[in-house]
Steps between C-alpha positions, in 0.01 A plus 500: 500500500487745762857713490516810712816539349320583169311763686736643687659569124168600350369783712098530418409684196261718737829634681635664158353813617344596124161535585263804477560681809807247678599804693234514696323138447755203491250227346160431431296114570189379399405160692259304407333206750296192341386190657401147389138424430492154638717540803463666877709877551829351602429607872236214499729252299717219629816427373328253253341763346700737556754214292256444241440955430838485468573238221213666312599861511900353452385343151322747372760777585685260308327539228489895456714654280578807745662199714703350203785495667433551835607358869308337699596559883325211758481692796553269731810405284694781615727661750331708732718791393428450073133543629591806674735588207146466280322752711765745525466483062146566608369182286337291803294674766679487893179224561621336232817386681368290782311184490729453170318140434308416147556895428769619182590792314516510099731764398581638108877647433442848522275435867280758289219206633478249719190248678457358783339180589292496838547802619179630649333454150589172326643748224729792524574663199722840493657730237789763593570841316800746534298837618170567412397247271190357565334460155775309344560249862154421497500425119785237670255411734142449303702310263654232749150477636341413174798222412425376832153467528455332175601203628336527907147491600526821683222598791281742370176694560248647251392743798819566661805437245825276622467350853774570719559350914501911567206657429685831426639329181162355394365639187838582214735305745734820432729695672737761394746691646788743402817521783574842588729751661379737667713693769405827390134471672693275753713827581201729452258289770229526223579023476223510765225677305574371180429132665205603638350624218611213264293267751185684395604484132525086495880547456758430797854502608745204610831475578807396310399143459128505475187459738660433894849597407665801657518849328879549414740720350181757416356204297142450454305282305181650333225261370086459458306360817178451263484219224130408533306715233714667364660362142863421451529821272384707751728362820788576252435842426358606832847399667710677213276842546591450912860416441542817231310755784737298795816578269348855448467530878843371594644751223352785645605376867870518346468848365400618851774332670718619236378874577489513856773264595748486238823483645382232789351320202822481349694424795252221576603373130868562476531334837284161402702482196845519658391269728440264242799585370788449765285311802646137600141386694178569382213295643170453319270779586772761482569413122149533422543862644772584348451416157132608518694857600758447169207441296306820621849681408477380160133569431567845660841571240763472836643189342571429131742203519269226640256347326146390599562175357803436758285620764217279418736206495652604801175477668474161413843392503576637903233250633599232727478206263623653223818593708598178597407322157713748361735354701454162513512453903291552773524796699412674828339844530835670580656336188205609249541811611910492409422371128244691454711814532716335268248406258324846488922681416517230277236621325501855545843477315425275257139490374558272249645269720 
């Protein structure tokens, strides 16, 4: 049974911070979309079949033993805020939360991988890494899909691979992507060249929470554009070779701003992280800055007592949702904005808290 409780408890395994490069990159995802052989893209289904997709892709998730012991979330189930608290864990795309009916969520313990049901695709199926850790998430990933699809007819193509409702996706069905910090070619200016360039590369950048969401906090995400043609094995090691020259970029960006600007760097830093420290309001966007500026002072050696794991939980932890499941109320802007002050002290004092 669904428990946000239990999650609230259990922050994701991808937040620990471990990963190959977490100072820079805070988690790696490989999705993967499928669809149903004998049924209409769920933008041409009613809510009969849209019914019927979901009782087959239910029992057969059932069946996996990657969902073992898993929840199953009905969307339409739900408060409107646990489907915002979902997003804000990154496990359900922002589309995902409206027209809730005959759509669901399957989530494993760690929320290392998740599906959803009747999303665009009738199949969702995502892994999560701490850092850069693409091989091993879509190990998570490929497996899932085989347990899956050994017991769906799933639409396929000798001439064109998996068949997807986007045509972007048609081909492997895969996309991967790697969240990353980078204020250093934020600071710089260079952001705006590197995105142009990735565009002719099949790679691009989206904000904090995917395609359509804002960029935050000097969060991007970085994924593939092209799936058509090109083999799993290849998607997977083209984005790691962009994602190890973007962290080579943004490390270089840092060494300049570290030689020409030092002491307003560290200002900047020391400011954000006393801030965080000792401020009674902070609303949304300005946490994102500020910890985005603590966690530039720790890649840069400023700070030595914080680490990336709190931030990366902090992240998470300061969104809306999360603030008032936390604690257990409803609350206006002004009052987020009071506990999440709290929350991020709390924290800051007591990691292990």
């Amino acid at each position: 049974m669904f428990d946000v409780r239990d999650m609230l408890n259990h922050p994701a395994t991808w937040l620990s911070g471990d990963g190959e490069e977490s100072e820079i990159i805070m988690s790696s995802r490989v999705r993967v979309a499928r669809n149903l052989a004998h049924h209409r893209f769920t933008h041409n289904c009613d809510h009969e079949e849209l019914s019927d997709v979901l009782s087959e892709v239910s029992a057969a998730a059932g069946s996996t033993k990657t969902f073992e012991k898993s929840v199953f979330v009905g969307m339409g189930e739900v408060s409107t805020l646990d489907r915002q608290f979902l997003s804000e864990r990154h496990l359900v795309s922002r589309d995902f939360l409206h027209n809730s009916s005959h759509r669901a969520v399957v989530l494993n313990g760690a929320e290392d991988v998740c599906l959803m049901i009747n999303e665009e695709d009738h199949l969702r199926l995502q892994a999560f890494g701490s850092g850069l850790d693409l091989n091993r998430t879509w190990a998570t990933a490929t497996r899932l899909d085989d347990e899956l699809t050994n017991g769906l007819d799933i639409a396929f193509s000798e001439h064109l691979g998996f068949l997807t409702a986007c045509p972007t996706n048609v081909g492997t069905g895969l996309r991967v992507s790697v969240l990353i910090h980078l204020p250093g070619l934020v600071h710089s200016k260079e952001i705006n060249k590197l995105l142009e360039s990735l565009n002719k590369l099949s790679h691009t950048m989206r904000g904090f929470y995917g395609e359509g969401s804002e960029m935050m906090g000097n969060f991007f995400q970085l994924s593939n554009t092209a799936t058509l043609g090109k083999s799993e094995e290849d998607i997977i090691k083209s984005l790691r070779e962009m994602a190890s020259k973007v962290v080579g970029f943004e490390r270089r960006a840092r060494d300049m701003l570290f030689a020409k600007a030092r002491s307003l760097l560290e200002d900047k830093v020391w400011r954000a992280y006393g801030l965080l420290r000792y401020a009674h309001s902070v609303s949304t966007k300005e946490a994102l800055s500020l910890i985005s500026a603590v966690r530039l002072g720790v890649g840069v050696g400023f700070i030595d007592d914080v680490s990336i794991k709190t931030l990366n939980r902090l992240l998470v932890y300061t969104q809306p949702a999360h603030l008032q499941k936390l604690e257990d109320k409803a609350m206006n802007a002004q009052e987020r904005d009071v506990a999440r002050a709290d929350y991020i002290r709390g924290l800051l004092t007591n990691p292990e808290s």
